[in-house]
C-alpha positions in Angstrom: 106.5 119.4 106.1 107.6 116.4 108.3 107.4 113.0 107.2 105.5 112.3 110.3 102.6 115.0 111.2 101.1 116.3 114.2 98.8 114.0 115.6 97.4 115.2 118.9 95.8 112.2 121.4 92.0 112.2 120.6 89.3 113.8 123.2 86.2 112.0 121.7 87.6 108.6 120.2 86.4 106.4 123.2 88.6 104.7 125.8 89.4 100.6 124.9 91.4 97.9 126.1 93.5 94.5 125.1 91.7 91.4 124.9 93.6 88.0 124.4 96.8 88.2 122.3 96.6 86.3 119.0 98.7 88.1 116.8 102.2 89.5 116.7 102.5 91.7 113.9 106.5 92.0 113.5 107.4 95.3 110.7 110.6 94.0 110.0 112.1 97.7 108.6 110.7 100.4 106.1 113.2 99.2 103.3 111.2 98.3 99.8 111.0 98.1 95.8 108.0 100.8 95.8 107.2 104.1 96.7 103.2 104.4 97.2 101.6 107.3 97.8 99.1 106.1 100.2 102.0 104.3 102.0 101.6 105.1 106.0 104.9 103.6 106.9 106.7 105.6 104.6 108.7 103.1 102.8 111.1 102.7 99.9 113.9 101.7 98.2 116.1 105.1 100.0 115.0 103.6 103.6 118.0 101.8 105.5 115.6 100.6 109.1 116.6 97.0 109.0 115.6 94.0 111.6 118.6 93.0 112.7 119.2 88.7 114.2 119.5 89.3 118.0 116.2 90.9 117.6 114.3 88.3 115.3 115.9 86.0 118.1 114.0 88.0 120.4 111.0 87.8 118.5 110.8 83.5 118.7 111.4 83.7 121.8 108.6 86.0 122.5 106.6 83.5 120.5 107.9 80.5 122.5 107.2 82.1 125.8 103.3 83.5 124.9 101.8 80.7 122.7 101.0 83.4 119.8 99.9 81.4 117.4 100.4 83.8 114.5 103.2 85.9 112.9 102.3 88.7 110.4 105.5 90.2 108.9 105.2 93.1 107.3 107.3 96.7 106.1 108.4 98.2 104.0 109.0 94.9 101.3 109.3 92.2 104.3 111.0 89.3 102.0 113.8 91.9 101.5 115.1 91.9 104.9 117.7 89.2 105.7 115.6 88.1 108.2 113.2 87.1 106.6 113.5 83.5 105.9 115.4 82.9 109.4 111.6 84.2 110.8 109.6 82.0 108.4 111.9 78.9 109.1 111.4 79.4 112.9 108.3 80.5 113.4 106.6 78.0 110.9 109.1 75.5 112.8 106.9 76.0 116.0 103.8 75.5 114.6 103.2 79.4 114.2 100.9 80.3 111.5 103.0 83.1 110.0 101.5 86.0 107.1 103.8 87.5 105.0 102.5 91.2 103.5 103.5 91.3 100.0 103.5 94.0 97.4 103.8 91.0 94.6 106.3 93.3 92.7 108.9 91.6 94.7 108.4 88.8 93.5 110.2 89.7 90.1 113.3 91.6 91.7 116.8 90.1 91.5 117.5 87.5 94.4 114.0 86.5 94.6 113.8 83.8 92.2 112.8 81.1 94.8 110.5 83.0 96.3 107.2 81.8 95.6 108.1 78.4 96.0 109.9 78.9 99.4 106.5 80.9 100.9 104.8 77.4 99.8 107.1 75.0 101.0 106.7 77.0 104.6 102.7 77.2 103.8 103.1 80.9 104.4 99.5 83.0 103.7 100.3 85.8 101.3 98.2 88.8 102.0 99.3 90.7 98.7 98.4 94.6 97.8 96.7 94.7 94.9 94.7 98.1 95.5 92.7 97.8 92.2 92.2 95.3 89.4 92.6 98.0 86.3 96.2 99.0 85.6 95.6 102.4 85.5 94.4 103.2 89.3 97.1 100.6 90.4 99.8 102.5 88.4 98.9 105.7 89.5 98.7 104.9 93.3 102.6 103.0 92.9 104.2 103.8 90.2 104.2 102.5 86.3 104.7 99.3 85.7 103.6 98.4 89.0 100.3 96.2 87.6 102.4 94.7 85.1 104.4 93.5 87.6 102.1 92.2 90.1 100.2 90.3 87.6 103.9 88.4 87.1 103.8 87.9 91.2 100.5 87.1 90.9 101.2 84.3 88.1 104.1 83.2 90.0 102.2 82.3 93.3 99.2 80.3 91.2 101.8 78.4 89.7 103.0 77.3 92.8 99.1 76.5 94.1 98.3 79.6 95.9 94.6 80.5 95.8 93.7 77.6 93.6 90.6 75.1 94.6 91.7 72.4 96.6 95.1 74.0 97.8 96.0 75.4 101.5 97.9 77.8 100.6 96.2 81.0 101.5 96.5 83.8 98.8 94.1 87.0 100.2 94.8 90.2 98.1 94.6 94.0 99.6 92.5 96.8 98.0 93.0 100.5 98.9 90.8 103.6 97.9 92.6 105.3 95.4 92.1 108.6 97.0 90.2 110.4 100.0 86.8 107.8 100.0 85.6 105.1 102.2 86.2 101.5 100.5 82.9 100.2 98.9 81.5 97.3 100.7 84.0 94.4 100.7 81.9 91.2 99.8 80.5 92.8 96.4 84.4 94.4 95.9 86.0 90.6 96.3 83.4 89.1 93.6 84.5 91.5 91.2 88.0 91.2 91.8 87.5 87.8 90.9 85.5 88.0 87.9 87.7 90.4 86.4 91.0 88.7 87.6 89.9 85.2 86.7 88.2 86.7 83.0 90.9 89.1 81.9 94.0 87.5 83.3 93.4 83.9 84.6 94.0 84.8 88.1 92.9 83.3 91.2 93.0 83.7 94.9 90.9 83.3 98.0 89.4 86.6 99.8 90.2 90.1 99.5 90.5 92.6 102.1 89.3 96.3 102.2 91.2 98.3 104.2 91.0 102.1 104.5 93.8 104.8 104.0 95.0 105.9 107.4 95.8 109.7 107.2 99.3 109.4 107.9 102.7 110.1 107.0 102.6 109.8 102.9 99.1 109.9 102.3 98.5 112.6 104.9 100.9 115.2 103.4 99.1 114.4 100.0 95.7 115.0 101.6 97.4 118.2 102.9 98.4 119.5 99.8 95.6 118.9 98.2 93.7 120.9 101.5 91.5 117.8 101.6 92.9 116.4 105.2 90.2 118.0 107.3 87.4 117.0 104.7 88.7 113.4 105.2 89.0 113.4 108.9 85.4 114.9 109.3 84.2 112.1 107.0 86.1 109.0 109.4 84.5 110.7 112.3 80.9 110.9 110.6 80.9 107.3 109.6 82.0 105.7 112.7 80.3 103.1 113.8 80.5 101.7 117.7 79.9 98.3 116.8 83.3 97.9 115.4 85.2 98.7 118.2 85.0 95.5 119.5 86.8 94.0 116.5 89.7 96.4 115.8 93.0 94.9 115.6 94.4 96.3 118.2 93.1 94.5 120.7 94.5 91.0 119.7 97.8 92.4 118.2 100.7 93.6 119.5 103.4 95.3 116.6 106.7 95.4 116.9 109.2 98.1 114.9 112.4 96.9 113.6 114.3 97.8 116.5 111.7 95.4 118.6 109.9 98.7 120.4 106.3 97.4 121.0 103.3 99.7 119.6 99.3 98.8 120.2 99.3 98.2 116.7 101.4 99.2 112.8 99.9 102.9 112.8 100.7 103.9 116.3 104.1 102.2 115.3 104.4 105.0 112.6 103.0 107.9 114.7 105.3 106.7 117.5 102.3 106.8 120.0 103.9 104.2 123.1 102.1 101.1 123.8 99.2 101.9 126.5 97.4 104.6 126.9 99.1 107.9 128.7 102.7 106.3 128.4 105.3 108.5 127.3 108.1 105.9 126.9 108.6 103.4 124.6 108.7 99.6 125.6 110.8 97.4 124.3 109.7 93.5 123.5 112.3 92.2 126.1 110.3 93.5 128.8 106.9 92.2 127.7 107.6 88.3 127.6 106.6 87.4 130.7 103.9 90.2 131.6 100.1 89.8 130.6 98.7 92.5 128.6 95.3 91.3 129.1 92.9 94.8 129.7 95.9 97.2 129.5 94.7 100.8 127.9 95.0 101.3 124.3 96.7 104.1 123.1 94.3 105.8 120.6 94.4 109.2 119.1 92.1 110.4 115.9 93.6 108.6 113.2 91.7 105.7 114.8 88.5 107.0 113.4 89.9 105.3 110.1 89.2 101.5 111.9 85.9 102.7 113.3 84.7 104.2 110.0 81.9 102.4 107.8 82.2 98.8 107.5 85.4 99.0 109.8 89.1 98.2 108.7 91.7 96.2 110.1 94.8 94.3 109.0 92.1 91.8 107.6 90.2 93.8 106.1 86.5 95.1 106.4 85.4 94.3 110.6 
């Protein structure tokens, strides 16, 4: 089967458009340390897409022209691109509020010793996947070891003053359903994160954010071969919800591949759906900096049902 499946536009997902741009979500390549099965972009340590510097040049200067005011970098492992820091440095250099998605794990591989302490010296929010607290859901979802691991990241970054009282430096953890389901409701899942974090392990952070499995890519062919893809996309359509469509992501963030090809937002990215709706051509970042995308079409096609569904999901969490 192909690492990227059929996904026909949508006849019944309704019609929406941009409001203001607030976010530039920038996934700087598909290279990382881990190899999850619900991963939609696909990633891992065999991956060679790399950001290259003419086009995180490109990226700042996008920034400089449209007064974004924040940078989410993301993958694949984003700290192990060798742009990484030159983005941070920038950015945070402009007064950009810049995100950095972390798998924790990362934290503990060779070359990253400084880490930690260079995401706080930038003031850098850490929005780190940790898809259960128990470390036999999170092992089974990325691999063993994996908990173990992220606990260490985990340790590293409280060290430093992430997530503790008092401190601005933003530490917001990421839970994903372990299989086909809906995430429970997020406020009651965050309180027992923390209990059980802080009780067991001595860990602290600030929020945490539900988001649900899009059926894509790696987690599509496993809901494939386990025949339970149409199940789950018959239970996205049933719960959606109207109300969230004025929240989803996409209509304050722009992403951006690691070739700089804009996308309405990460999944389209992965399905390569172009930006705007009924565009068959992909648009590069170079031409967007001085246009206004202010009520252009959003491309949308049924895996959007997995925003709309329930309580909502987005990039930060439950809408």
């Amino acid at each position: 089967m192909s690492a990227i499946l059929p996904q026909p536009q949508s006849t019944t997902f309704p019609a929406i458009k941009r409001g203001q741009l607030e976010t530039l979500q920038v996934n700087v390549g598909y290279v990382c340390n881990l190899t999850c099965f619900h991963c939609h972009v696909n990633a891992g340590p065999n991956r060679r897409e790399k950001m290259d510097r003419a086009t995180a040049d490109l990226v700042l200067d996008y920034l400089r022209a449209t007064g974004i005011h924040t940078l989410d970098l993301t993958g694949g492992a984003p700290e192990l691109n060798p742009q990484f820091h030159y983005l941070v440095e920038q950015a945070r250099g402009m007064g950009v509020h810049v995100m950095d998605r972390c798998n924790l794990t990362v934290l503990e591989q060779p070359g990253q010793a400084d880490l930690a302490a260079f995401l706080a010296a930038h003031r850098v929010e850490v929005v780190a996947s940790l898809p259960c607290y128990t470390q036999d859901n999170v092992d089974t979802q990325r691999g063993e070891g994996v908990f173990a691991q992220s606990l260490a990241g985990l340790r590293q970054l409280n060290a430093v003053g992430y997530g503790q009282p008092g401190s601005d430096l933003v530490l917001n953890l990421v839970y994903n359903p372990l299989g086909p389901h809906l995430p429970p409701p997020q406020a009651q899942l965050e309180a027992d994160y923390k209990d059980h974090l802080a009780r067991e392990y001595g860990i602290v952070f600030n929020g945490l954010f539900a988001i649900t499995n899009m059926p894509i890519h790696r987690f599509a062919k496993q809901l494939h071969k386990n025949r339970e893809y149409e199940a789950y996309m018959t239970l996205l359509k049933d719960a959606y919800r109207d109300e969230n469509l004025a929240s989803v992501m996409c209509r304050s963030l722009l992403s951006v591949d690691w070739q700089g090809y804009v996308y309405d937002c990460d999944f389209n990215q992965m399905l390569r759906l172009p930006l705007g709706a009924g565009t068959h051509q992909r648009t590069h970042l170079r031409e967007l900096i001085h246009r206004d995308l202010s009520g252009a079409p959003i491309n949308v096609a049924v895996h959007c049902y997995g925003c709309t569904a329930g309580q909502g999901s987005s990039c930060g969490g439950a809408l």
